[in-house]
C-alpha positions as a Markdown table, in Angstrom:
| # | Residue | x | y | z |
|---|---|---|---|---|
| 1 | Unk | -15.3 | -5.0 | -6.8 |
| 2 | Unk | -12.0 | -6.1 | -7.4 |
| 3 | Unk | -10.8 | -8.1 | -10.4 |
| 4 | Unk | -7.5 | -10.1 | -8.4 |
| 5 | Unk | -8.4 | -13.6 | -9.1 |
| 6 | Unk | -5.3 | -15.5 | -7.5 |
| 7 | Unk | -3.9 | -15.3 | -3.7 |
| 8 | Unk | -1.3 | -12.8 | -4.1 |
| 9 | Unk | 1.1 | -14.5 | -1.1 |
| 10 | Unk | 0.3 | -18.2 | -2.5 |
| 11 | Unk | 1.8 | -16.8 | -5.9 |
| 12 | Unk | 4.6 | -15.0 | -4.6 |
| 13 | Unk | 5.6 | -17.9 | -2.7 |
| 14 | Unk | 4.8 | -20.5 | -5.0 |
| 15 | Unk | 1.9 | -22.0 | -2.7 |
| 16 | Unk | 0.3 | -24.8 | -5.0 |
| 17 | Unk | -3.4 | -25.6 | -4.5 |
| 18 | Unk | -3.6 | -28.7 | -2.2 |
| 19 | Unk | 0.4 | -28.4 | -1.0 |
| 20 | Unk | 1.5 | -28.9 | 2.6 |
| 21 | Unk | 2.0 | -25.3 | 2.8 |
| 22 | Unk | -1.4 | -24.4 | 1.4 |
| 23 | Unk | -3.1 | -26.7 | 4.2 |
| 24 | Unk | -1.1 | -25.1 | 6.6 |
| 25 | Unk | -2.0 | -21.6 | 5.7 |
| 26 | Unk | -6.0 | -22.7 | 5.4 |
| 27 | Unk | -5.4 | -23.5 | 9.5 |
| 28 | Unk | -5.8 | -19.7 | 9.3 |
| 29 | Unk | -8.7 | -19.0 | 7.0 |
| 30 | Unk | -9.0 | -15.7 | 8.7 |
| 31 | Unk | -5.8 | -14.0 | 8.4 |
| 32 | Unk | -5.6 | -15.4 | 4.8 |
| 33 | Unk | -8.2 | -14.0 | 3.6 |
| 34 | Unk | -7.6 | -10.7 | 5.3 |
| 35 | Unk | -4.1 | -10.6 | 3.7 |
| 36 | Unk | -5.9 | -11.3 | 0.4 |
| 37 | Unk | -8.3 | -7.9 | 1.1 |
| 38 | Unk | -5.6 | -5.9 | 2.0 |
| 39 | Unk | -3.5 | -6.2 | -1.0 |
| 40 | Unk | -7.4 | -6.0 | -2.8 |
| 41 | Unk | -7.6 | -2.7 | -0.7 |
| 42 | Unk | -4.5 | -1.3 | -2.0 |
| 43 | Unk | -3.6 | -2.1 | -5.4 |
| 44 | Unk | -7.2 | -2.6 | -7.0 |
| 45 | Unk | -9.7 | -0.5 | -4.6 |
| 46 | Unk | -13.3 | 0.2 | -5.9 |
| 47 | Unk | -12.5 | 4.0 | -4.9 |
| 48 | Unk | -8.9 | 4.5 | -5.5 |
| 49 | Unk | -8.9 | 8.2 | -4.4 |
| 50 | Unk | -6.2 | 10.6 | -5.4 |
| 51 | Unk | -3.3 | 7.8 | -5.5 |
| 52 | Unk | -3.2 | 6.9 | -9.3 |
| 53 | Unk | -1.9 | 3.3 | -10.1 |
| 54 | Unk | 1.2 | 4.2 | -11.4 |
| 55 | Unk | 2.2 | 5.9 | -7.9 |
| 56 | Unk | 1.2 | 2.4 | -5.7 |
| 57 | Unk | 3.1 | 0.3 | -7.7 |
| 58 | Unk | 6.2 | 2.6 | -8.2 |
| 59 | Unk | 6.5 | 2.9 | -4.6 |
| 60 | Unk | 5.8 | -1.2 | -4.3 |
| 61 | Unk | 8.5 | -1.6 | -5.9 |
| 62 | Unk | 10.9 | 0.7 | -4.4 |
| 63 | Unk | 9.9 | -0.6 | -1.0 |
| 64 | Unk | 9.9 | -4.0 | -2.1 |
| 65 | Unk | 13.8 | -3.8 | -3.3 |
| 66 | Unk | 14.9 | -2.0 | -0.5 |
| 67 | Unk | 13.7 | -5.0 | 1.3 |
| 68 | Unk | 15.7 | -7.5 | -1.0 |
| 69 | Unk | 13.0 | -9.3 | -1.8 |
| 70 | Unk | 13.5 | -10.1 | -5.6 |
| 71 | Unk | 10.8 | -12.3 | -5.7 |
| 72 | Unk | 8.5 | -9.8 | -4.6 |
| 73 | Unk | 9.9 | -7.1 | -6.1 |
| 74 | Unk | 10.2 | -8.3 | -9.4 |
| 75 | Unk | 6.1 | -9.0 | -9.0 |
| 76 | Unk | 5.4 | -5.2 | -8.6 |
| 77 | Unk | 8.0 | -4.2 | -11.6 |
| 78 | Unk | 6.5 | -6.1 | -14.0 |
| 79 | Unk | 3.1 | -4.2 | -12.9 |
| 80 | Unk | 4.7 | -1.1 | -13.4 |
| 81 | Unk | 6.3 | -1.8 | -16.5 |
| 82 | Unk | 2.3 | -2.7 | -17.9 |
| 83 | Unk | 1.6 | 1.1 | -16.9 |
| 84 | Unk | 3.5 | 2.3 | -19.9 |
| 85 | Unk | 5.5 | 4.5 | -18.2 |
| 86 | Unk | 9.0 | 2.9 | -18.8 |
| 87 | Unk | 11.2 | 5.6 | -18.0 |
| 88 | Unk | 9.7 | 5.9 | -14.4 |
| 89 | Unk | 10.3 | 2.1 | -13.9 |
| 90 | Unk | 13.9 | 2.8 | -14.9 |
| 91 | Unk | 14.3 | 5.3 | -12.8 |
| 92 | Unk | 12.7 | 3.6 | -9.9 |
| 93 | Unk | 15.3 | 0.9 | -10.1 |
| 94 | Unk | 17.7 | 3.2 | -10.4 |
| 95 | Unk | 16.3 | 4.6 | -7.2 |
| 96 | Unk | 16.3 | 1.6 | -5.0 |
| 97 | Unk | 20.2 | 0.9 | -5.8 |
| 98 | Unk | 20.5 | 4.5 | -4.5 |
| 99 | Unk | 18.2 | 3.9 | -0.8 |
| 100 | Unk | 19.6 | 0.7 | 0.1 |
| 101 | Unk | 20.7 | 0.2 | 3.4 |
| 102 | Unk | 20.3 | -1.3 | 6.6 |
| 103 | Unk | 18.9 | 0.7 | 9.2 |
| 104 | Unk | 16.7 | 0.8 | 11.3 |
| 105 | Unk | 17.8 | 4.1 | 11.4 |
| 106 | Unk | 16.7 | 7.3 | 14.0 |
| 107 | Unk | 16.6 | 8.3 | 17.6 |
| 108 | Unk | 14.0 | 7.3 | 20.4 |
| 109 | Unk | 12.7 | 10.3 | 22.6 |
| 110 | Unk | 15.6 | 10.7 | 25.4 |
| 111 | Unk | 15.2 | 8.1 | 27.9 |
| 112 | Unk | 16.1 | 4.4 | 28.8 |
| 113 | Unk | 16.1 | 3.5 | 24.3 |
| 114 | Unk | 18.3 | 6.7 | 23.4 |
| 115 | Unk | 21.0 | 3.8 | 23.5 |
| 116 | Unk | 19.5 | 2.2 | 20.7 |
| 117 | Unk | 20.5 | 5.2 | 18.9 |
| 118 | Unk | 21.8 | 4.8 | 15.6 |
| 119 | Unk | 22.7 | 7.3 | 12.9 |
| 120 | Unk | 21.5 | 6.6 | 8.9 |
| 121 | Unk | 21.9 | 8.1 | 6.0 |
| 122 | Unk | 19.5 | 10.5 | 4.8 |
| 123 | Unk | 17.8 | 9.3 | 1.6 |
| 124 | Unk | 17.4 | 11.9 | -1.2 |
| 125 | Unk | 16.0 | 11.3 | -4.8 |
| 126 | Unk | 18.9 | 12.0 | -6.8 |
| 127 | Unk | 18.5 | 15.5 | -8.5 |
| 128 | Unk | 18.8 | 14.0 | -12.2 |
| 129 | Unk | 15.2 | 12.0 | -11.7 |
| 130 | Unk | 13.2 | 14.8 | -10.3 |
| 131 | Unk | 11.9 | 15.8 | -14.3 |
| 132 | Unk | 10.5 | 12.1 | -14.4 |
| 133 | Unk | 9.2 | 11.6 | -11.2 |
| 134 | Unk | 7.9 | 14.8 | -10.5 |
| 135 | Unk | 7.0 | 16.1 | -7.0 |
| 136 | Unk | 4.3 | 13.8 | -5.5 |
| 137 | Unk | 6.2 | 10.7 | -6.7 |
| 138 | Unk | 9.7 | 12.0 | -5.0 |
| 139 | Unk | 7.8 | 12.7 | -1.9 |
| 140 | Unk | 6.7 | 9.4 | -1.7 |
| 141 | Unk | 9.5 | 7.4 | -2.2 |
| 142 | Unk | 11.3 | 9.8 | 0.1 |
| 143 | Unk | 8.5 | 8.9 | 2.4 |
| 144 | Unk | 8.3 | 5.5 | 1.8 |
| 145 | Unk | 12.3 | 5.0 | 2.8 |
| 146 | Unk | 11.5 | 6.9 | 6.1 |
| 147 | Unk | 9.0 | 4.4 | 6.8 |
| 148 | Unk | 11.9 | 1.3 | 6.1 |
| 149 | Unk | 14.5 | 2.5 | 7.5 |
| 150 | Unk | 14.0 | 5.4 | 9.4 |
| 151 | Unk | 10.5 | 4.8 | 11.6 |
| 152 | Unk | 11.7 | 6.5 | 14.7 |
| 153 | Unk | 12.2 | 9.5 | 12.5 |
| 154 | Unk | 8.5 | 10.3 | 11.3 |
| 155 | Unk | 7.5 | 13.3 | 12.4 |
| 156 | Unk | 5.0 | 16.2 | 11.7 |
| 157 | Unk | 8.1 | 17.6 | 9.4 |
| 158 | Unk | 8.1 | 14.9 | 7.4 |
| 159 | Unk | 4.4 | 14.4 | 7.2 |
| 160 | Unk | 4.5 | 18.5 | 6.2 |
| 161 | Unk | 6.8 | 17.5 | 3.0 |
| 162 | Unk | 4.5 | 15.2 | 1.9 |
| 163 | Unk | 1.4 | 17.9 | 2.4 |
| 164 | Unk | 4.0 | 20.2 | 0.4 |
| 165 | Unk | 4.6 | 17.9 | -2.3 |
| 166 | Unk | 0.7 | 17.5 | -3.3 |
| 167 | Unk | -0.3 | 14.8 | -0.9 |
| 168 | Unk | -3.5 | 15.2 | 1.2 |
| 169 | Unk | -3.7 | 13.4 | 4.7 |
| 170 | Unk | -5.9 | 10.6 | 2.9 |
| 171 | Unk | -3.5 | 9.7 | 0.3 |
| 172 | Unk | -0.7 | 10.0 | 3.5 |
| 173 | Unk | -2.5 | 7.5 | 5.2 |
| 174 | Unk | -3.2 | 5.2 | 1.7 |
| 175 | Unk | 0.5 | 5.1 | 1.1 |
| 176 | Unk | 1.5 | 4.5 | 4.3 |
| 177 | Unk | -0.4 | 1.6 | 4.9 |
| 178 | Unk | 0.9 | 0.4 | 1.3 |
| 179 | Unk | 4.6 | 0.3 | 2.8 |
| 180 | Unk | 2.8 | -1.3 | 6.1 |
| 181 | Unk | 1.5 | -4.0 | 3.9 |
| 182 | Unk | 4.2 | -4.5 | 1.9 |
| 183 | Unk | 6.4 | -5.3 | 4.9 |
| 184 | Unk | 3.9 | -7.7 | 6.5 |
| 185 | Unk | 3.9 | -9.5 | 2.6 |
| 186 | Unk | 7.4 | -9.4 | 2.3 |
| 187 | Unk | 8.0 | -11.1 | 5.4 |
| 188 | Unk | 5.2 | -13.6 | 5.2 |
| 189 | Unk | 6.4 | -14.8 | 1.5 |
| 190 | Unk | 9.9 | -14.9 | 2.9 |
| 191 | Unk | 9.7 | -17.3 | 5.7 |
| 192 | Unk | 6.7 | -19.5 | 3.3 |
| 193 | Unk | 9.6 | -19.7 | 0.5 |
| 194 | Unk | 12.2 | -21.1 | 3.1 |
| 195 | Unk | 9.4 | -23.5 | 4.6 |
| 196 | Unk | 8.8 | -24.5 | 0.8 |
| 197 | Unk | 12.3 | -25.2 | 0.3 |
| 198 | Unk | 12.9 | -27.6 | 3.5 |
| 199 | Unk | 9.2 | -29.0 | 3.5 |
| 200 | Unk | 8.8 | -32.1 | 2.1 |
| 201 | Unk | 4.9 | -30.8 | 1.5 |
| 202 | Unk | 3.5 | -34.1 | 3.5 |
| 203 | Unk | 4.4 | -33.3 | 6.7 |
| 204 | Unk | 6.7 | -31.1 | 8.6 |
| 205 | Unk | 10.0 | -32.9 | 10.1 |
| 206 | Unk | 10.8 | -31.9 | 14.1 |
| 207 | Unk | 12.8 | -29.2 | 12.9 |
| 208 | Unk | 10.7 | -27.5 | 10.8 |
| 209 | Unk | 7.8 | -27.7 | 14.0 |
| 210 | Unk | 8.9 | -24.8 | 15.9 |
| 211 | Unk | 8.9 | -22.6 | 12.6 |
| 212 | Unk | 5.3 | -23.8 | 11.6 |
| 213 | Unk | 4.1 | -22.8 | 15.3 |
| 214 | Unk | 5.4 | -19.6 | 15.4 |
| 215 | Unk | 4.3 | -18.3 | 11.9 |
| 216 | Unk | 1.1 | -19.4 | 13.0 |
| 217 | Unk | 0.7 | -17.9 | 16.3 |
| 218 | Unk | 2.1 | -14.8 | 14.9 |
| 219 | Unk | -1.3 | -15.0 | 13.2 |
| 220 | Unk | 1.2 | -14.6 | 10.0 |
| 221 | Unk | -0.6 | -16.7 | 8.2 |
């Protein structure tokens, strides 16, 4: 059963109880709590498998600073840090100065999208951090940049690196929907923070109308 007792989007994005922005996301009861499972799902399952803590929330916050989303990432940091494992968060920020970029990255089978085409750099974990991270957690983060910035690129290959590295398909399939998630959140709590800031949290100007529609067809909220 998990032990989250807050909203993780309201808090990222500042949501108070009773807000304009907190009525508006109640219009979609559903996805909202959804969202809310998810995150449960992944960061505080009742069966957590093979992927240890420390490895969901290094890679949450590699993937949430490639995004540039200090808000968010600064959320999963301080989670690491509480996992006693300093050196790691270090090197993980270290890391994410390292894989930015701005992609996406890769090439589509050849056909009508081969002109959308574009060539990215290759993202390595730099040889100095391998003793701290060790194997699994280099695979992932590798992994885990694919999955930003190269999508296209995924591939049995680099599925096989992962398998190499000490991954099973399970904990492939756990951490890739952690990056999935992560992108939805990240997006979701970007565009609520930038309707908090222009919201007057009574009731949305003509303006602002188009945005609220959209996020909430997009079933975003």
């Amino acid at each position: 059963m998990s032990t989250i007792s807050f909203d993780i989007i309201d808090h990222l994005a500042g949501i108070q109880p009773g807000s304009h922005l907190d009525e508006l996301r109640s219009q979609r009861s559903q996805a909202r709590e959804n969202a809310q499972k998810s995150y449960s799902a992944l960061f505080d399952p009742d069966y957590p498998g093979n992927v240890s803590a420390l490895e969901r929330y290094a890679v949450a916050t590699f993937v949430a600073g490639l995004h540039r989303q200090s808000v968010v990432a600064d959320f999963y940091a301080a989670a690491l840090q509480k996992l006693d494992r300093p050196d790691i968060a270090d090197v993980v920020d270290a890391e994410i100065a390292r894989g930015l970029a701005k992609g996406p990255y890769g090439r589509y089978p050849e056909g009508p999208l081969s002109a959308e085409d574009e060539e990215g750099a290759d993202y390595r974990v730099f040889a100095g951090h391998e003793e701290v991270l060790g194997a699994r957690l280099i695979a992932a983060l590798q992994h885990a940049h694919l999955l930003v910035f190269h999508p296209r690129d995924a591939n049995p290959e680099a599925l096989q690196k992962m398998l190499d590295a000490g991954w099973s398909t399970t904990d492939i399939v756990t951490l890739s929907q952690l990056v999935a998630f992560l992108s939805f959140q990240i997006r979701v709590v970007a565009g609520l923070r930038v309707l908090a800031a222009t919201s007057n949290h009574t009731s949305a100007s003509s303006n602002e109308a188009p945005v609220f529609t959209a996020l909430l067809a997009s079933g975003a909220l």
